[in-house]
Structures are given as structure tokens and as C-alpha cells.
Backbone atoms as SQL, in Angstrom:
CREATE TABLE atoms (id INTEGER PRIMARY KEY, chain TEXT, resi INTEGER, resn TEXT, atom TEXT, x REAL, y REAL, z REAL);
INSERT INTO atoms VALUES
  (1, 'A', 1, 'UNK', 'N', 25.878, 85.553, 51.957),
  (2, 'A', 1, 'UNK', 'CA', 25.925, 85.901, 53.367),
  (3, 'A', 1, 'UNK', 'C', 25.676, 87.401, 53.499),
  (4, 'A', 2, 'UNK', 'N', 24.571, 87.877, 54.445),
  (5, 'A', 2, 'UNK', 'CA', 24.596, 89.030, 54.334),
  (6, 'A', 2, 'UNK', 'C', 25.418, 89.868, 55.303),
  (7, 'A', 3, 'UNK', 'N', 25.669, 91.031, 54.883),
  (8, 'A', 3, 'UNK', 'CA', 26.807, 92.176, 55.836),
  (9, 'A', 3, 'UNK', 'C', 26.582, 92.041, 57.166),
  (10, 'A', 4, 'UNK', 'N', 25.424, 91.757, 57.981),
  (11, 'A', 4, 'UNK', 'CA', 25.407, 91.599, 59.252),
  (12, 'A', 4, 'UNK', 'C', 25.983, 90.155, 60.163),
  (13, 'A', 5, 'UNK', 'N', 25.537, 89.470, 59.114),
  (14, 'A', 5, 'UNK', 'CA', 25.945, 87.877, 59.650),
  (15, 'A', 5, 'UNK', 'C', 27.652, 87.618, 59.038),
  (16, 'A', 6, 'UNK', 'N', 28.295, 88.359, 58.275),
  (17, 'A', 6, 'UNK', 'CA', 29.374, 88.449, 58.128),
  (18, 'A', 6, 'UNK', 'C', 29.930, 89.173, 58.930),
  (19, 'A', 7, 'UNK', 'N', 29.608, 90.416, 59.658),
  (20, 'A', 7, 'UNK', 'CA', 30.400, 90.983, 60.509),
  (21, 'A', 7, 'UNK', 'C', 29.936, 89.907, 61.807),
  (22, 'A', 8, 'UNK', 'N', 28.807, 89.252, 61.930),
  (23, 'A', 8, 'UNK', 'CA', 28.921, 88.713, 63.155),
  (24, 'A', 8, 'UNK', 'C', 30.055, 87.301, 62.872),
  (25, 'A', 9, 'UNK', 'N', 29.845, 86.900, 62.252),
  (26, 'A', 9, 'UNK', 'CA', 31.181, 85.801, 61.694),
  (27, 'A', 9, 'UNK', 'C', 31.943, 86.152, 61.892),
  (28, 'A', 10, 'UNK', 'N', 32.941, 87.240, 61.938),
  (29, 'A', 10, 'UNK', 'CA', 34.218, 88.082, 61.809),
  (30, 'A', 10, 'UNK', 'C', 34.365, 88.160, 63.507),
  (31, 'A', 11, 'UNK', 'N', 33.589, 88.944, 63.653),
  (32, 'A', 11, 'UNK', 'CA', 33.490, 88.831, 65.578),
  (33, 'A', 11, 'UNK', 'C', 33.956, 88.202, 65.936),
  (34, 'A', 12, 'UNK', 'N', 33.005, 86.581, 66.042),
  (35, 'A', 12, 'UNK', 'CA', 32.699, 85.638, 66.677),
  (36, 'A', 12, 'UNK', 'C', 34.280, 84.892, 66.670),
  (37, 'A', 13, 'UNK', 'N', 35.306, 85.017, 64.771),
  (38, 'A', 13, 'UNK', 'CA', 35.845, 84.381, 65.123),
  (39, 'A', 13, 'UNK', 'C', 37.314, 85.124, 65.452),
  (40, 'A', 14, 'UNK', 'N', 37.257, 86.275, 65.027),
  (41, 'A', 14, 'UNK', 'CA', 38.388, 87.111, 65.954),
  (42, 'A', 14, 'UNK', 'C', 38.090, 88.218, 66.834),
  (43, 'A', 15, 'UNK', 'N', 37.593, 88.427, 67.061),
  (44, 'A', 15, 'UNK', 'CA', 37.096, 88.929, 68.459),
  (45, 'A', 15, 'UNK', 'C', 37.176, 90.095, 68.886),
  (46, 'A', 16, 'UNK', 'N', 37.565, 91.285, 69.372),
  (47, 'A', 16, 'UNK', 'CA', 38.287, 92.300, 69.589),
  (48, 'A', 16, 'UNK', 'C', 39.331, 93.021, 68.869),
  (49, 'A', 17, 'UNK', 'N', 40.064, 91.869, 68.292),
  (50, 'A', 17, 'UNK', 'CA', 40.957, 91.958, 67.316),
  (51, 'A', 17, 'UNK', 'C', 40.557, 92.548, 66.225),
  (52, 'A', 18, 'UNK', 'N', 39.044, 92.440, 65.356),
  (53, 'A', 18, 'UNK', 'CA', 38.480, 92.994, 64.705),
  (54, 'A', 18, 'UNK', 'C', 37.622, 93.421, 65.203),
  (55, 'A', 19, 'UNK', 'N', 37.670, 94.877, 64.260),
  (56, 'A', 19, 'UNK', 'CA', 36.469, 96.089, 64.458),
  (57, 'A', 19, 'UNK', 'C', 36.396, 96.670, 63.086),
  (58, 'A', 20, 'UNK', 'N', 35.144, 96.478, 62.910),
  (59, 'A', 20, 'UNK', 'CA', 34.243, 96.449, 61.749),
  (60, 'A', 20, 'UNK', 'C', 33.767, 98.025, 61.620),
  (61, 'A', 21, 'UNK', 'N', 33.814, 99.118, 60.601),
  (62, 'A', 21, 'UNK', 'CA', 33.466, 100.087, 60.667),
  (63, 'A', 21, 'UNK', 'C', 33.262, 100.395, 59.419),
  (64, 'A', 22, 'UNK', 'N', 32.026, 101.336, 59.396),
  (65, 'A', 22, 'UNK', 'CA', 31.524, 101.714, 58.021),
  (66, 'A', 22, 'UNK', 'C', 32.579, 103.521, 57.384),
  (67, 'A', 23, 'UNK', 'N', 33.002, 103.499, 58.398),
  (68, 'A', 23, 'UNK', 'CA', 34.028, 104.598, 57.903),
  (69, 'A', 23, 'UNK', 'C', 35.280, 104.722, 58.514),
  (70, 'A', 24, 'UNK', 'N', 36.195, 103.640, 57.830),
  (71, 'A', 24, 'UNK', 'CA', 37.675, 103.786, 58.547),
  (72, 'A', 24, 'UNK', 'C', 38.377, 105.052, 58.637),
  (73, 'A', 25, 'UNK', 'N', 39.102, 105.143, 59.436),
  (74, 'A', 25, 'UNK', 'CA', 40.021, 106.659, 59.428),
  (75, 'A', 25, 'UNK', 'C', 40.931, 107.081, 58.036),
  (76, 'A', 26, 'UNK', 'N', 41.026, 107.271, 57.627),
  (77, 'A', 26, 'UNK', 'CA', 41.758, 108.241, 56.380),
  (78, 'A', 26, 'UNK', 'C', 43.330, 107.840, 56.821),
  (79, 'A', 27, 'UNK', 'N', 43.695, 107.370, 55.905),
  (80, 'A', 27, 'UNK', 'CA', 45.574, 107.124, 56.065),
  (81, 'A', 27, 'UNK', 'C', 46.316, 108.319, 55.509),
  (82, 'A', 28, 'UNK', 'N', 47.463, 108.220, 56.908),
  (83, 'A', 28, 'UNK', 'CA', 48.282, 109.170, 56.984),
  (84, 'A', 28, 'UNK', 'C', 49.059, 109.677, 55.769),
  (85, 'A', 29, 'UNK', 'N', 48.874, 108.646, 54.493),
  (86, 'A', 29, 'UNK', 'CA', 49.630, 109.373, 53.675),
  (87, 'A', 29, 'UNK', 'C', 48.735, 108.816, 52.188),
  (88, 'A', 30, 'UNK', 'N', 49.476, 109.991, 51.087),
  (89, 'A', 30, 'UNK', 'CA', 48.760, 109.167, 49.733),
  (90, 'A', 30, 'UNK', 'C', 49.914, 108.707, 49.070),
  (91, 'A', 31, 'UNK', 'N', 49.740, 108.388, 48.321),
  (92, 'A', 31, 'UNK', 'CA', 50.903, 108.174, 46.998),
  (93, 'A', 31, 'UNK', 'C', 50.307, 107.574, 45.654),
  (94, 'A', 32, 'UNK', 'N', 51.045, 109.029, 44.726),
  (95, 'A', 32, 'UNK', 'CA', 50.259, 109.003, 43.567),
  (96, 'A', 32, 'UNK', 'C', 51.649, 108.841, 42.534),
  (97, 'A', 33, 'UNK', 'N', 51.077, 107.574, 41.884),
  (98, 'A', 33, 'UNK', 'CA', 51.864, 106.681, 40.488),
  (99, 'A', 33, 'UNK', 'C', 51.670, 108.328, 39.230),
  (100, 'A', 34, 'UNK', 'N', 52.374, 109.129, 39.351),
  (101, 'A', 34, 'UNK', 'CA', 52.455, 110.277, 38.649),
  (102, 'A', 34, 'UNK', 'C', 52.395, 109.581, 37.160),
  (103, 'A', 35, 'UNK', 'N', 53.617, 108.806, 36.996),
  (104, 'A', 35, 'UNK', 'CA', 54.066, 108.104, 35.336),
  (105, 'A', 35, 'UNK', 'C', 53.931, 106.610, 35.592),
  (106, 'A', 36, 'UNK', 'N', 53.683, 105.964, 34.276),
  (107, 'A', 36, 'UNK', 'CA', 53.904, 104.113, 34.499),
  (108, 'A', 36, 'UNK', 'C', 55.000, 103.753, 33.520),
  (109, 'A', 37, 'UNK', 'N', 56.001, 104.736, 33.489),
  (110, 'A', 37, 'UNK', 'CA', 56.741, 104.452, 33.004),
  (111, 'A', 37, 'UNK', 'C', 58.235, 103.586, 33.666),
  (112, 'A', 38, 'UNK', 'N', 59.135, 102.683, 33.501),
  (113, 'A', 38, 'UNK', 'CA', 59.707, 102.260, 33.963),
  (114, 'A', 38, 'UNK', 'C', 60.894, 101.864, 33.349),
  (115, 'A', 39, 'UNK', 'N', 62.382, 102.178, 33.914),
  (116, 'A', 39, 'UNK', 'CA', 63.664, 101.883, 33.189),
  (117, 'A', 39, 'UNK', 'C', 64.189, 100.659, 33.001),
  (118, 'A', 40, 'UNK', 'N', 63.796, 99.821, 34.107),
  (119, 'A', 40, 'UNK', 'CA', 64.157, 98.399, 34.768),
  (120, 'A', 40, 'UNK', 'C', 63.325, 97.274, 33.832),
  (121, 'A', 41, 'UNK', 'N', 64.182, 96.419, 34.145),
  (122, 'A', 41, 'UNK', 'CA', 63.409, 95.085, 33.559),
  (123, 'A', 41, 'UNK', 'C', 63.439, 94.125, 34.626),
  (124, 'A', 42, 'UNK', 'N', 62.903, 93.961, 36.073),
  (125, 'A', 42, 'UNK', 'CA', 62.829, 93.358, 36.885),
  (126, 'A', 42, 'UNK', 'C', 62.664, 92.099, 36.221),
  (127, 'A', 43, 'UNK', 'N', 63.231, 91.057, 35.950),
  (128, 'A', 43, 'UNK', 'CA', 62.228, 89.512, 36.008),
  (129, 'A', 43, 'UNK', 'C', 61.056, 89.291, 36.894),
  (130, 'A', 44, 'UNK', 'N', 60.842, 89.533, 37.837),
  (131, 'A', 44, 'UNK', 'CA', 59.851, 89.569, 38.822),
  (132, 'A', 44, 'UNK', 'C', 58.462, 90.283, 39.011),
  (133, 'A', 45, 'UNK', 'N', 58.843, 91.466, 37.866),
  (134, 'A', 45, 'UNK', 'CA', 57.866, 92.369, 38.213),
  (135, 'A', 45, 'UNK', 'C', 56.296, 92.144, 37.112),
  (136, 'A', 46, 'UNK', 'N', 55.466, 92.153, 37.276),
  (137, 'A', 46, 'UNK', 'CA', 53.918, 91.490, 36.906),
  (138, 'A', 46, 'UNK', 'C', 53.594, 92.668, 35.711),
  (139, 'A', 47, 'UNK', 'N', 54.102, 93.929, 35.671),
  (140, 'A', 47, 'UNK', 'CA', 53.981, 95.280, 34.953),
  (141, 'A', 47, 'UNK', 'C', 55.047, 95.331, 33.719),
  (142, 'A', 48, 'UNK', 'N', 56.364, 94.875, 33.954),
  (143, 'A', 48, 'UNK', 'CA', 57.297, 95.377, 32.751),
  (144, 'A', 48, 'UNK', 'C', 58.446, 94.171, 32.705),
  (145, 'A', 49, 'UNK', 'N', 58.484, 93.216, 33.570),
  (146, 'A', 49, 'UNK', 'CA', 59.176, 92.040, 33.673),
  (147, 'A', 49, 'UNK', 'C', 59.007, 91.013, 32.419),
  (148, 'A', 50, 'UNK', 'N', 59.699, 89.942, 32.276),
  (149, 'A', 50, 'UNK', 'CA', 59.865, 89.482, 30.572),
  (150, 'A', 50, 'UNK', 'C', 58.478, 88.712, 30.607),
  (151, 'A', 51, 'UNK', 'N', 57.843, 88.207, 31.827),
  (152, 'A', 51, 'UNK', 'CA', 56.594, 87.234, 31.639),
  (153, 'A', 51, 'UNK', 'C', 55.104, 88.459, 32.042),
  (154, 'A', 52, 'UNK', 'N', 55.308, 89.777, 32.009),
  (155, 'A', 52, 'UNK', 'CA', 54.174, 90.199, 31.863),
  (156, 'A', 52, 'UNK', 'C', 53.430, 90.312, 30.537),
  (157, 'A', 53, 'UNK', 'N', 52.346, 89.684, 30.713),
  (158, 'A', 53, 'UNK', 'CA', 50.915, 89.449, 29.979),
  (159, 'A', 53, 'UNK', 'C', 50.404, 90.481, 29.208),
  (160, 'A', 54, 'UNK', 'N', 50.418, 91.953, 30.174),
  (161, 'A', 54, 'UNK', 'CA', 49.669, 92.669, 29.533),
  (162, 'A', 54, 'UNK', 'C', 50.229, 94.066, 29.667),
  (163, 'A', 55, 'UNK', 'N', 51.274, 94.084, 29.568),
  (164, 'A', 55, 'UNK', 'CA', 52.091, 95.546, 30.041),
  (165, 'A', 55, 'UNK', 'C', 51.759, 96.988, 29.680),
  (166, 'A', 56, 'UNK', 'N', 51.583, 97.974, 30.875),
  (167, 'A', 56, 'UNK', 'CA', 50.605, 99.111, 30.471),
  (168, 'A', 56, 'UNK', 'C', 51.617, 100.048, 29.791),
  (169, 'A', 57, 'UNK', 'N', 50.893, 100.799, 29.198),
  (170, 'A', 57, 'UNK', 'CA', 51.322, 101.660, 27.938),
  (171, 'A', 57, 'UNK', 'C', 51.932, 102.851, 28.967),
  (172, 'A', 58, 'UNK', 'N', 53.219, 103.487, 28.280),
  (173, 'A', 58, 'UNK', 'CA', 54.180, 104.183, 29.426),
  (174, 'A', 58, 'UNK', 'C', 53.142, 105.491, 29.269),
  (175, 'A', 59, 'UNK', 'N', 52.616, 106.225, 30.422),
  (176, 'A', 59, 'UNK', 'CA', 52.098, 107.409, 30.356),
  (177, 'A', 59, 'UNK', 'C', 52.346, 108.309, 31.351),
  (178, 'A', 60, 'UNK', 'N', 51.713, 109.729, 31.561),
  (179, 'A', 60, 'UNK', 'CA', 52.148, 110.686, 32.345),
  (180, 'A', 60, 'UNK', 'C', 50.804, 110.849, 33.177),
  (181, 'A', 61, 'UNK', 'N', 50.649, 111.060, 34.008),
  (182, 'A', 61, 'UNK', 'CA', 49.539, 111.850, 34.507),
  (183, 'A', 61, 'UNK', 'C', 49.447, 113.397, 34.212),
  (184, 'A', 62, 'UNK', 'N', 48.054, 114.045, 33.988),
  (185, 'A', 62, 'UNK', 'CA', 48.132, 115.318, 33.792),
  (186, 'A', 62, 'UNK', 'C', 47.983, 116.171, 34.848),
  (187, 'A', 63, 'UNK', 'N', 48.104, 117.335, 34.955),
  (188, 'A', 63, 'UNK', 'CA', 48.555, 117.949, 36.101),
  (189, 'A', 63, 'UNK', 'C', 46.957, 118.234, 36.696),
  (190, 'A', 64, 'UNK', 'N', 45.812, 118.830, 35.939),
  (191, 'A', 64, 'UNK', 'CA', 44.820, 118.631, 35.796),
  (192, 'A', 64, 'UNK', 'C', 44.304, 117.648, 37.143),
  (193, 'A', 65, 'UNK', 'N', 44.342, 115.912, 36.426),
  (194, 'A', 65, 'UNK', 'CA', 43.876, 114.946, 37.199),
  (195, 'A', 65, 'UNK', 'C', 44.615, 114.786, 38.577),
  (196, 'A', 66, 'UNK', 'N', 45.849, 114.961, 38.909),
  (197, 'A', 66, 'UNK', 'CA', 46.415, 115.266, 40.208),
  (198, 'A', 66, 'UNK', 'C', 45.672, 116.367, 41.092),
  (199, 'A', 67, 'UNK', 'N', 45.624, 117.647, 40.583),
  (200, 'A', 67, 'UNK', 'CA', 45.381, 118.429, 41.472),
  (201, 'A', 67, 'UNK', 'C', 44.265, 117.963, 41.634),
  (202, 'A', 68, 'UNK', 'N', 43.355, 117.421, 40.676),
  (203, 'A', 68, 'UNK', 'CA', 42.049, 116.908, 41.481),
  (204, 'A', 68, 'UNK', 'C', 41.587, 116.124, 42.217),
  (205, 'A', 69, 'UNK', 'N', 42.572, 115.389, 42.365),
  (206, 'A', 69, 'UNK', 'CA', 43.127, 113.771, 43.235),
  (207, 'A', 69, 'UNK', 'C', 43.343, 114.775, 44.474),
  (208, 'A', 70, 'UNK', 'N', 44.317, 115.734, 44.502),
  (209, 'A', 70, 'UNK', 'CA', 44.818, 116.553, 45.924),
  (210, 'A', 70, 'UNK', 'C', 43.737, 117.125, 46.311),
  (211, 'A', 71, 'UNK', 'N', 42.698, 117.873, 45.749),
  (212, 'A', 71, 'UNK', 'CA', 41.344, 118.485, 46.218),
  (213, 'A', 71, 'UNK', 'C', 40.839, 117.732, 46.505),
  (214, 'A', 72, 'UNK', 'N', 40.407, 116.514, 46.124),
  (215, 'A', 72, 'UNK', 'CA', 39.843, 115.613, 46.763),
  (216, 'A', 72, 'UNK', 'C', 40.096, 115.349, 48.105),
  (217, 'A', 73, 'UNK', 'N', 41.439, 114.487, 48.387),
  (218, 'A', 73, 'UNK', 'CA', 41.642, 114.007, 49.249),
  (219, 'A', 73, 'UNK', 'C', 41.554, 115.239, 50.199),
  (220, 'A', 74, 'UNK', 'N', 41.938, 116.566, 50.475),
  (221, 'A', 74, 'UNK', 'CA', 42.187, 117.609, 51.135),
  (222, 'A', 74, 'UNK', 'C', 40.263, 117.847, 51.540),
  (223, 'A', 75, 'UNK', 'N', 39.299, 117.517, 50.559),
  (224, 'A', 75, 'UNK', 'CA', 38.097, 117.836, 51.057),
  (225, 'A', 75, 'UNK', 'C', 37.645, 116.553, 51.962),
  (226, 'A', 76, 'UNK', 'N', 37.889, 115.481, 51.736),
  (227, 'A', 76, 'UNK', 'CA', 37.641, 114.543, 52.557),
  (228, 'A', 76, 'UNK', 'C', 38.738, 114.526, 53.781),
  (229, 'A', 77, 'UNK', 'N', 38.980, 115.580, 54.560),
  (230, 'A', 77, 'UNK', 'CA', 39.525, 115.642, 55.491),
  (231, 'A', 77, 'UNK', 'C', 41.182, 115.570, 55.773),
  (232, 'A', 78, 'UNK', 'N', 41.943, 115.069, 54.786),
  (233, 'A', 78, 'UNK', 'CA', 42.873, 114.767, 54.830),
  (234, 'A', 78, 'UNK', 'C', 44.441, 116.189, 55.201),
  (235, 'A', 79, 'UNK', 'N', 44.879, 116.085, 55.900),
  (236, 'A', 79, 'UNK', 'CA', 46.049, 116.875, 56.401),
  (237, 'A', 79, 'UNK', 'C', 47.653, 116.474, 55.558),
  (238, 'A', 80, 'UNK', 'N', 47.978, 117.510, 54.979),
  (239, 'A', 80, 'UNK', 'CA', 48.807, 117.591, 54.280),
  (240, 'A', 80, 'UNK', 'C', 49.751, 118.359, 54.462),
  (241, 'A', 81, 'UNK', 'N', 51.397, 118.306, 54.677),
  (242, 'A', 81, 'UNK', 'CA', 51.930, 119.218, 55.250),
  (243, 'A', 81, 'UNK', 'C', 53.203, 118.917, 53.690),
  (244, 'A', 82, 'UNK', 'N', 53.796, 120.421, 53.768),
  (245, 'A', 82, 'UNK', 'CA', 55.320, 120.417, 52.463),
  (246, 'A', 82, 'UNK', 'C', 56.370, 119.665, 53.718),
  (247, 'A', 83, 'UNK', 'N', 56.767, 118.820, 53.119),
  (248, 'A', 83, 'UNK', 'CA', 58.064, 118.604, 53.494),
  (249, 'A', 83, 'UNK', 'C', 59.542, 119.342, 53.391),
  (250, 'A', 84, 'UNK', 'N', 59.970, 119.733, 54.506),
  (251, 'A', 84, 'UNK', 'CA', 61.088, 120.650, 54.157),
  (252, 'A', 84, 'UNK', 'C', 62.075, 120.010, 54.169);
């Protein structure tokens, strides 16, 4: 199905309700998984729980790849204020 006849599908069957845009607005906030490290043993949880499959290796983010994550987002428009 191509992108046009899918957005007209989408229309047709919700209406107003959807609006289709090639550049959504930027969300009000980020949140960055700094570590995947975790203390808990949720049963529930798909990451570190007793039936996860493939559990990721505990790591840090470097300070490096953050600030470049924050330049990023800050060049693509994004407003960032310190919380006091």
C-alpha cells in the first residue's frame, strides 16, 4: 500500500481524529537510559526478570555519547530548562 493511499485509509477511517504529518512536533521531554543496569529481579520484567531470553549486559553510558544526544536534541529545536 502506498503512503498516500494509506494516509487516505487512515482519514477515511478516523477522520479528524487523525492528522497525518511529515514532521510531528518535538516532545516536551527526553529521557535518557544513562545505565542498563538493574538491582531488582522483577518476575515481570522482559530485561532482567527470571524468563528473560536475552538479558543486556549491565553498562554505563559515556559522557561523550550523552552530551551528543543533548546537542543533538538542543539543535533540532528542542528547549531545555535546569530544574531547580
Amino acid at each position: 500500500m502506498s503512503e498516500s493511499t494509506m494516509r487516505q485509509h487512515m482519514n477515511d477511517r478516523f477522520g479528524k481524529v487523525f492528522h497525518y504529518t511529515e514532521n510531528p512536533p518535538l516532545p516536551r521531554s527526553l529521557n535518557i537510559e544513562l545505565n542498563s543496569s538493574c538491582n531488582q529481579s522483577c518476575i515481570f520484567c522482559p530485561f532482567h526478570g527470571k524468563y528473560a531470553i536475552n538479558p543486556p549486559k549491565p553498562s554505563v553510558m559515556d559522557f561523550e555519547t550523552v552530551k551528543r544526544i543533548l546537542d543533538s536534541a538542543k539543535n533540532l529545536g528542542g528547549v531545555w530548562e535546569k530544574k531547580r
